[in-house]
N, C-alpha and C positions, 0 to 999 in steps of 0.2 A: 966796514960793517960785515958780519959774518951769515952764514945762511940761520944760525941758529935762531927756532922758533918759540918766540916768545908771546904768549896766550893773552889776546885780547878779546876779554867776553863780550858780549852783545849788549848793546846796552838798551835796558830795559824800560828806562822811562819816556817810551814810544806810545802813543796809543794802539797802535795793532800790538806791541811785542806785549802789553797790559791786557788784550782782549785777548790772546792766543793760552795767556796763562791763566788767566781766569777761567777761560773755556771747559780746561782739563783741568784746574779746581773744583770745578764745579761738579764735573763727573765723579771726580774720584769723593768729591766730599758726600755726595749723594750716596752713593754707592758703603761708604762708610756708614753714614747715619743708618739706610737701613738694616745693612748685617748687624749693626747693634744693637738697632730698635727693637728687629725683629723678634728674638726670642725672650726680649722683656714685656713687647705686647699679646706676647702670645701667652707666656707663663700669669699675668695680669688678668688677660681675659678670660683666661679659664680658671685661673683662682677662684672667682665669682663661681664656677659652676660644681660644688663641690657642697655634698650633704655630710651629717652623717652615718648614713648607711652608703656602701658600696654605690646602690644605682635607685632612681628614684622612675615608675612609670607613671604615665599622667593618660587617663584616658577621660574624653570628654564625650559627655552629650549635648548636642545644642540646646537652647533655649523652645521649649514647649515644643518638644522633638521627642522618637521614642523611635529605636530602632527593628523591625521586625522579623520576629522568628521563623523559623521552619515552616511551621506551619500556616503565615500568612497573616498573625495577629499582631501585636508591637509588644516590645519588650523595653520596659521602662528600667532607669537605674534601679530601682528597687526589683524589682522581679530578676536584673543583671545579675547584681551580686553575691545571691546562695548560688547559683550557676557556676560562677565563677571561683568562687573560694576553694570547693572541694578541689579544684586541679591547681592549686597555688603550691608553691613550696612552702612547708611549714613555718620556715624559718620567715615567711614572708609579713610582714603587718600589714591593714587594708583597711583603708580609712576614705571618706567620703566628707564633701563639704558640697554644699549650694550656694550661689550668687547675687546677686540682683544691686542696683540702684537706688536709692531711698534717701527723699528728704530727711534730712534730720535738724532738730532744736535743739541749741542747748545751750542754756546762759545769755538768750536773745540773738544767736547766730543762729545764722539757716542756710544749710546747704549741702548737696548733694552727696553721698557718699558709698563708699561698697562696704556693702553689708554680706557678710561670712556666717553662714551657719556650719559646726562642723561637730563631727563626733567628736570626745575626747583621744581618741588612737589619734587622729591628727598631729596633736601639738607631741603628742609621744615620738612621732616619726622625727621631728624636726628640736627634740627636747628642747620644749621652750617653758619659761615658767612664768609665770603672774609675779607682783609684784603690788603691794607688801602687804605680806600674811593672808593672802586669802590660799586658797586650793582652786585647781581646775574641777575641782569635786562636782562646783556648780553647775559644769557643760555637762554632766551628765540624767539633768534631769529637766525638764520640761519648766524652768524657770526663767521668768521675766528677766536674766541678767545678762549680763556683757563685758566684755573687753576690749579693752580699749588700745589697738597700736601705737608703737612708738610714736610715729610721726601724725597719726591721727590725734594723738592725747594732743602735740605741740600745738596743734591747729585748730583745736579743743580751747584750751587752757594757755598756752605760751609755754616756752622751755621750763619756764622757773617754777610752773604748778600743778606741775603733771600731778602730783600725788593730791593734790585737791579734789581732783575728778572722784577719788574712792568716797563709794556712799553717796553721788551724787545721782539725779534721772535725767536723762534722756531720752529725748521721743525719735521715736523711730517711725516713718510713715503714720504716724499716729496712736502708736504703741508705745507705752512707758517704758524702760528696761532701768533695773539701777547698775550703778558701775562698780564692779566687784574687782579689778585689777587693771593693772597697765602693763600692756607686755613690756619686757625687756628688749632693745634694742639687739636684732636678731639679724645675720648673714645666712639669708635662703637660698645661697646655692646658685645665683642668677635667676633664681624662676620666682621671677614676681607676681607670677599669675596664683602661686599658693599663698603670697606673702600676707600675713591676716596687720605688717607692720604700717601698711596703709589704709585698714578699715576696720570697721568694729563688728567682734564675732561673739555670737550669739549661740544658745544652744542649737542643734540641729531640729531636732522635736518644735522645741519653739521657734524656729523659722518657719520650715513647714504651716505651723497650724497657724501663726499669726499673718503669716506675707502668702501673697498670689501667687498661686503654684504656675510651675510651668516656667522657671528660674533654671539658667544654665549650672548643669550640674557635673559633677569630675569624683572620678575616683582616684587617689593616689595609695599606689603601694608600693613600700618601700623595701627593695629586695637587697639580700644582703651577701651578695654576689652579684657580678654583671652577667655572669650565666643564666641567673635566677631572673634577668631581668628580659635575659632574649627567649627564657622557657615561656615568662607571662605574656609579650607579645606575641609570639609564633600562638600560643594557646588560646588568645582574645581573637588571632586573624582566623583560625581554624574552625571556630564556634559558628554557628547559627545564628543571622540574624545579627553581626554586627558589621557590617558594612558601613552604616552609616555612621561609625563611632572613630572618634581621631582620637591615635594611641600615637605615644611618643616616650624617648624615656632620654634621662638625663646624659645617658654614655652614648647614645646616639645622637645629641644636641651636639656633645661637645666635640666629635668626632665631625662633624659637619662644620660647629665654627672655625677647627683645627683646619680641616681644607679648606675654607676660603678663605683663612687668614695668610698658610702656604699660598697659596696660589694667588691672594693682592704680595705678597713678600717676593713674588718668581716676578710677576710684573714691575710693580716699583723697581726692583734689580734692573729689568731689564733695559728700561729708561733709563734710569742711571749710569747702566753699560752705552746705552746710545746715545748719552750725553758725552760720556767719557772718550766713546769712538769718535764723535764728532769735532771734539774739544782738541782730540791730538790731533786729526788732518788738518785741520786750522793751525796748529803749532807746528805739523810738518808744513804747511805751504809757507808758515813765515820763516822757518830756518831755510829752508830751499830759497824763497827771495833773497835770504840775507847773505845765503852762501855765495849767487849766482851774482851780487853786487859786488863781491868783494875778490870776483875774479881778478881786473887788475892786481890789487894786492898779492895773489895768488901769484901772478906771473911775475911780477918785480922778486918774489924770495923766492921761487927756482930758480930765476937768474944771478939772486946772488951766491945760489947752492944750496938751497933748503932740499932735502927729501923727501919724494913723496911719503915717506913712514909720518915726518913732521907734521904733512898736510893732513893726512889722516888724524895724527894726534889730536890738531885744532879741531878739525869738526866731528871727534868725540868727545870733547870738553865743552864744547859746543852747546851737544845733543843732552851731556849730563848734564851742566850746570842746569838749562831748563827746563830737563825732565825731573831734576831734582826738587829745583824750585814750587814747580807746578804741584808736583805730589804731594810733600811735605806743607805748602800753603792747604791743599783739599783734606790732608787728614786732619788737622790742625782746625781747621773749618769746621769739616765732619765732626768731628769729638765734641767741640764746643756748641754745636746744635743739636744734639744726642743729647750731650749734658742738661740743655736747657728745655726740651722737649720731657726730658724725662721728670726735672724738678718742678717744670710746669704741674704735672701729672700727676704726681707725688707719686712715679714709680721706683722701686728701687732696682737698682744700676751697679754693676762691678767696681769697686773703686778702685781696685789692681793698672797700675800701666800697663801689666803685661800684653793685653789687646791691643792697644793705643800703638804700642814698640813694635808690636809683629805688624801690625797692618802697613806702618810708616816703611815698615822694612819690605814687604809684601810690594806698596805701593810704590816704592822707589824701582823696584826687580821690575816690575811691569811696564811703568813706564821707559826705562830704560831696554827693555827687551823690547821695544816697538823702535825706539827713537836712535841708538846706537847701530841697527844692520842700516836704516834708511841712510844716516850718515858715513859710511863706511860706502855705500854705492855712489853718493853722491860724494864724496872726495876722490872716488875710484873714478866717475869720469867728466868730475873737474879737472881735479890733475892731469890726464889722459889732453882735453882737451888746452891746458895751461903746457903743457910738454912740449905738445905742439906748435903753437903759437911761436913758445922760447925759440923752441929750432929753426923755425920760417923765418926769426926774427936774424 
């Protein structure tokens, strides 16, 4: 028998040498799912927050609230808004709706619902159109009519009869209205709080004179630049007497989801990373047990001539085969719960391997630049210690 080293791997179907690789599967596959998640939940959840005009501002007054002027008196949205306007950028629209709760009847159902009164400039900002054959013409006068949202009409009438509802009445807190359209099935941007696709909108005039004043009221204006949108804020905060008004605007929502979404994406990572940390000192302690048993063997082929080059060779074949395994099991893992996370969701996802190929290749470099110097030290003084032994013997 010659000293020549011939590689026998570890053998795997151990429960620790199965927990070791799992361990850093896990890491790494975590660590995949989210670098890939991440910028499809991120591009996902901001899709939702997008008008269209450039930036959308939302200023609110509370409900039978008025906030006070200079001079010590209150200043109601109505008395706000000539204030307001002259310092707006032309190019700006400014439209107003009010709020409120209200039983409603209709077709022997009864139940609760938000009721929208809104100027016509409203549905301009968010071009939205009725549906079929009437005009928004009717929001702008002081008539008993209404419309009716998408998913309000469903809950109304059922999917199949939404257009039934045209020409029908409905009572509203006790107030007849007839139904002059059904909105169309509309994408507002994420801001559901304008969304008239969940309740039935009314003229503004006839909100007012027929419902209980003293209804949370908003004004939206929709600027058509985000410049335009940080002139109208800075100009609302500088005024007189609105302190007590909460202004927000659509580029500043999203610029705020955009940081918490980085910053749960830095976290998630990080666990991920300290799974993955964790996962290889568990697979360094069991390549070190498996090295440190297999001294004998170590000392039997120096003695029949092996070199320390060889010993080295085996516990980097060692280090790879595992670090390989481990990796390639985690991206393998990863990708396949990306995948099903994402179909879950109905997001859409790259369907290029090219990601898939660089990470597995990423993933291997990494693991191996951890698992390759520890085996290199630990052959460095096994052999050292198996040298010895040989010579004593």
């Amino acid at each position: 028998m010659n000293g020549r080293l011939h590689f026998r791997p570890i053998v795997l179907l151990r429960p620790r040498a199965l927990a070791a690789l799992a361990a850093v599967a896990l890491g790494i596959a975590a660590l995949y799912t989210i670098r890939s998640l991440a910028d499809v939940v991120r591009n996902e959840t901001l899709s939702g927050l997008t008008g269209t005009v450039a930036d959308i501002v939302h200023i609110q007054f509370a409900a039978g609230s008025a906030s006070s002027d200079a001079s010590g008196g209150t200043l109601s949205p109505e008395e706000f808004v000539p204030r307001l306007e002259p310092l707006l950028p032309v190019a700006t629209r400014l439209s107003r709706h009010l709020e409120a709760r209200h039983p409603v009847l209709h077709a022997g159902k009864s139940f609760r619902s938000r009721v929208v009164g809104v100027d016509h400039d409203f549905f301009s900002i968010f071009s939205v159109d009725a549906r079929p054959g009437r005009t928004l013409g009717y929001l702008d006068r002081n008539a008993p009519v209404a419309l009716v949202g998408a998913s309000e009409a469903r809950t109304l009438a059922g999917p199949e009869n939404v257009d039934a509802l045209i020409g029908t009445v409905i009572q509203i807190a006790d107030s007849n209205f007839t139904i002059v359209g059904v909105l169309a099935p509309t994408d507002w941007g994420g801001n559901r709080k304008f969304s008239p696709d969940d309740a039935l909108v009314v003229p503004a005039n006839t909100f007012l004179r027929r419902f209980p004043t003293g209804n949370e009221s908003h004004l939206v204006l929709a600027a058509d630049t985000p410049g335009d949108a940080q002139s109208i804020l800075s100009t609302v905060a500088a005024m007189p007497g609105t302190k007590g008004l909460r202004t927000s605007s659509l580029g500043e929502t999203r610029a705020r989801i955009a940081a918490r979404l980085r910053s749960l994406t830095l976290l998630f990572a990080t666990l991920g990373g300290l799974a993955f940390v964790l996962g290889t000192l568990g697979l360094l302690g069991f390549l070190a047990s498996e090295w440190t048993a297999r001294e004998p063997e170590l000392a039997l082929r120096r003695a029949l001539g092996a070199s320390r080059r060889q010993i080295r060779t085996w516990f980097i074949l060692d280090a790879l085969w595992m670090g390989t395994l481990a990796s390639q099991l985690g991206i393998i893992a990863g990708f396949g719960f990306a995948r099903a996370v994402a179909r879950l969701n109905t997001w859409s996802v790259d369907p290029s391997t090219g990601p898939f190929l660089a990470a597995a290749v990423v993933a291997w470099l990494l693991t191996a630049a951890v698992l390759v110097p520890v085996a290199l030290v630990s052959a460095a003084r096994l052999g050292t210690d198996v040298s010895t032994r040989v010579r004593a013997a």
